[in-house]
C-alpha positions in Angstrom: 127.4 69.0 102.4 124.3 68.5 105.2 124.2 64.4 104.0 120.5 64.0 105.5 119.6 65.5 102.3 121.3 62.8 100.3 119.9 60.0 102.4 116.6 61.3 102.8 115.8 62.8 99.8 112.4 61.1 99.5 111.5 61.9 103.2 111.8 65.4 102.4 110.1 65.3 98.9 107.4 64.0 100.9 106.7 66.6 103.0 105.3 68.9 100.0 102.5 66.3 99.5 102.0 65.7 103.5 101.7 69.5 103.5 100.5 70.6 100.5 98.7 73.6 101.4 102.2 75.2 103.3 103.8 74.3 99.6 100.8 76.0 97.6 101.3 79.1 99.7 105.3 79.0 99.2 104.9 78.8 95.4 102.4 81.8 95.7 104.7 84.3 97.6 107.0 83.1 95.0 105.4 83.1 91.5 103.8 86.7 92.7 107.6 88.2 91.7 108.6 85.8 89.0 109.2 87.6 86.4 107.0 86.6 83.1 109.5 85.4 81.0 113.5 85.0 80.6 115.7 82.1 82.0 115.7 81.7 85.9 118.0 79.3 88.0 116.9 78.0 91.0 120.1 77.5 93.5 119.7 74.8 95.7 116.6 73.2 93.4 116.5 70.3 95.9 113.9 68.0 94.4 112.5 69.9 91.6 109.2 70.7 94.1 109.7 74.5 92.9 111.8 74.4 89.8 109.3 72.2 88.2 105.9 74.1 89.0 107.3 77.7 87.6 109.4 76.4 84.6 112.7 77.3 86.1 115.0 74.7 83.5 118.1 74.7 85.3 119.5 73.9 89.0 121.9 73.7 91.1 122.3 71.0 93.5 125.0 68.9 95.4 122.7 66.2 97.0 122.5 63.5 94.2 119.8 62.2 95.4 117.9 65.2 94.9 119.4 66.2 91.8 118.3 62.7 90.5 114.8 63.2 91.4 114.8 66.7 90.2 116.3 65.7 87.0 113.0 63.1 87.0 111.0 66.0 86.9 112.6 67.5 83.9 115.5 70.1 85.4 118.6 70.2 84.1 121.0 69.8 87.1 124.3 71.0 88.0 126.0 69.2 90.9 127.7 72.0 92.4 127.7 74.2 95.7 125.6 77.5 96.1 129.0 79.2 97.1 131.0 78.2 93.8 129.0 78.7 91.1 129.9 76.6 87.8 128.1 79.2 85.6 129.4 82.6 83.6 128.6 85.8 84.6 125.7 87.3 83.1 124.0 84.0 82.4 120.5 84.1 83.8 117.4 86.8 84.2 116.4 85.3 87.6 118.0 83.4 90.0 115.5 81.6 92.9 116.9 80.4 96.2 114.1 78.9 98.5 115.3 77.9 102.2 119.0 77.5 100.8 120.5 80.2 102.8 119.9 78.9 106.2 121.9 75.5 105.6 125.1 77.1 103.8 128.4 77.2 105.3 129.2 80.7 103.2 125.6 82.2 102.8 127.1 85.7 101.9 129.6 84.4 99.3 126.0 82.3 97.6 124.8 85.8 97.6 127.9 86.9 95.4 127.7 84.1 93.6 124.3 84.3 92.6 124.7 88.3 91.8 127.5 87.4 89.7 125.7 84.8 87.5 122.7 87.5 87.0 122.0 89.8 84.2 122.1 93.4 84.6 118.6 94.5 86.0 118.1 90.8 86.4 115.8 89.9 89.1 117.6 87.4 92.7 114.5 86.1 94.4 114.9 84.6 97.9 112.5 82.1 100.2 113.4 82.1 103.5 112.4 81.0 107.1 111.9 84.3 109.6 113.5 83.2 113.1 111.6 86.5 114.6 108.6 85.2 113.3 105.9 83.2 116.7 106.3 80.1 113.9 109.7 80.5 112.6 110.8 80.9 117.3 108.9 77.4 117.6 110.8 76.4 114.6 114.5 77.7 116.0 112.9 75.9 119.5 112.3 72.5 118.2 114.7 72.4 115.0 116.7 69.6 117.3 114.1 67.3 116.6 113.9 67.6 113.4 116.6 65.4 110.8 116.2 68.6 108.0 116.5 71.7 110.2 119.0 70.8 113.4 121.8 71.6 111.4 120.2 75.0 110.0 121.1 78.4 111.1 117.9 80.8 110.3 119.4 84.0 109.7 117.5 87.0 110.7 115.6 89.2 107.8 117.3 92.0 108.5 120.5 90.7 108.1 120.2 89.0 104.6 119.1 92.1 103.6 122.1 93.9 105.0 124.2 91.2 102.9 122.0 92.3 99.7 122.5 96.0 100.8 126.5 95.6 101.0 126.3 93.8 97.6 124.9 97.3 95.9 120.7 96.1 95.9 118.3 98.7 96.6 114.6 99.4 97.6 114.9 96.1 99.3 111.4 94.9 100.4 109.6 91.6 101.7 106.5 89.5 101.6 105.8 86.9 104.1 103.3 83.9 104.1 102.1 80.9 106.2 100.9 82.1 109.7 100.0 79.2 111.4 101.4 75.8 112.0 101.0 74.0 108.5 98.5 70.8 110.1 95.9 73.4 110.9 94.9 74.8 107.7 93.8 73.2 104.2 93.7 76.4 102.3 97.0 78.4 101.2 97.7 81.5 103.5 97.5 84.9 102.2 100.8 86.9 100.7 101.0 90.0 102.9 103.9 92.8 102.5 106.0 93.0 105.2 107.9 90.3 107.6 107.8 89.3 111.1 104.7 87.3 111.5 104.8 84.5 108.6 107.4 82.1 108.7 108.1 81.8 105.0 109.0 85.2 103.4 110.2 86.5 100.2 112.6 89.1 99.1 112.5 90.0 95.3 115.3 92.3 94.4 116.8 93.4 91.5 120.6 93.1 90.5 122.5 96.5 91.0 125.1 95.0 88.9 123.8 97.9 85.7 125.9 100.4 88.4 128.0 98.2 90.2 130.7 96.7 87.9 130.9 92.8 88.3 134.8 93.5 89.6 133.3 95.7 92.9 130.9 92.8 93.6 133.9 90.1 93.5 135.7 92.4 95.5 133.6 92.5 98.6 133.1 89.1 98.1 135.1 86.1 99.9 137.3 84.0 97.7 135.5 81.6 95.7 136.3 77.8 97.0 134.2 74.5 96.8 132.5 74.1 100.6 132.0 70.6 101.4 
């Protein structure tokens, strides 16, 4: 586990309030594909900052320093790891991950996992930062200097979609948001379709599980082990 996240959980609750109108603009790419009703997990729920707002109940979390906030805020926690899901199959409508992938040590076997825990035609909803994006190159340029980020690996678009494509999704699309640095606006950014010029995008997919069997999905998938 990245430990600056369990010693600076605070510091990075923080930064929603410092930059509130780069959070209101996240939450709106999101909500737009929530889907308006059923019982969503949010995988890596971090603080609660996104759980909370769209009445997502459950989380997953191994910093317990953000799982104790979260659990402030009125989540129900798990203290577990994105890549070995404590959860049966089938379990939830949605699943949410928001900036999760970029900081995993197995981001494709999250992927299964979070498949695997969905219920057919159930909807995986995914925030993340665009590398290929003019903010997300400053962000890969300067991610050294920040405590949160130098450990991240931004994975390209393109290929978390080619993980979603080898797990059986579909019709794959994106939306993107926040096109400038977040101290020089005051307003949320728009949600335009697309990627490759806002940092933060979203990709709302369904789950193909309804045609491919829960079995084919473990099979492509890495063995399931605790990553540290």
């Amino acid at each position: 586990m990245n430990t600056v996240f369990e010693n600076s959980a605070r510091e990075y609750d923080d930064w929603f309030v410092r930059n509130e109108s780069a959070y209101r603009s996240e939450l709106a790419a999101v909500k737009a594909f929530l889907p308006p009703d059923g019982r969503g997990l949010e995988i890596g729920v971090g603080t609660g900052r996104f759980a909370e707002p769209l009445g997502i109940e459950v989380g997953v979390e191994p910093a317990r320093a953000m799982a104790t906030t979260a659990r402030k805020r009125g989540i129900k926690v798990l203290e577990a790891y994105a890549e070995d899901l404590p959860i049966e199959d089938e379990s939830f409508d949605f699943v949410l991950m928001v900036t999760v992938l970029c900081f995993l040590a197995g981001p494709f076997r999250a992927l299964c996992e979070a498949t695997r825990v969905l219920k057919p035609r159930g909807r995986l909803i995914i925030g993340m930062i665009d590398p290929d994006s003019p903010l997300g190159r400053a962000y890969e340029t300067n991610k050294n200097k920040s405590k949160f980020y130098r450990q991240a690996k931004f994975h390209p678009v393109g290929q978390i979609l080619k993980w979603l494509e080898d797990l059986g999704y579909a019709d794959l699309k994106t939306c993107q948001t926040i096109f400038q640095d977040s101290a020089t606006f005051k307003v949320p950014q728009p949600v335009n379709e697309g990627h490759g010029e806002g940092v933060f995008v979203v990709s709302p997919e369904r789950n193909p599980v309804w045609f491919l069997p829960t079995e084919a999905i473990q099979s492509s998938c890495p063995a399931r082990t605790s990553v540290c």
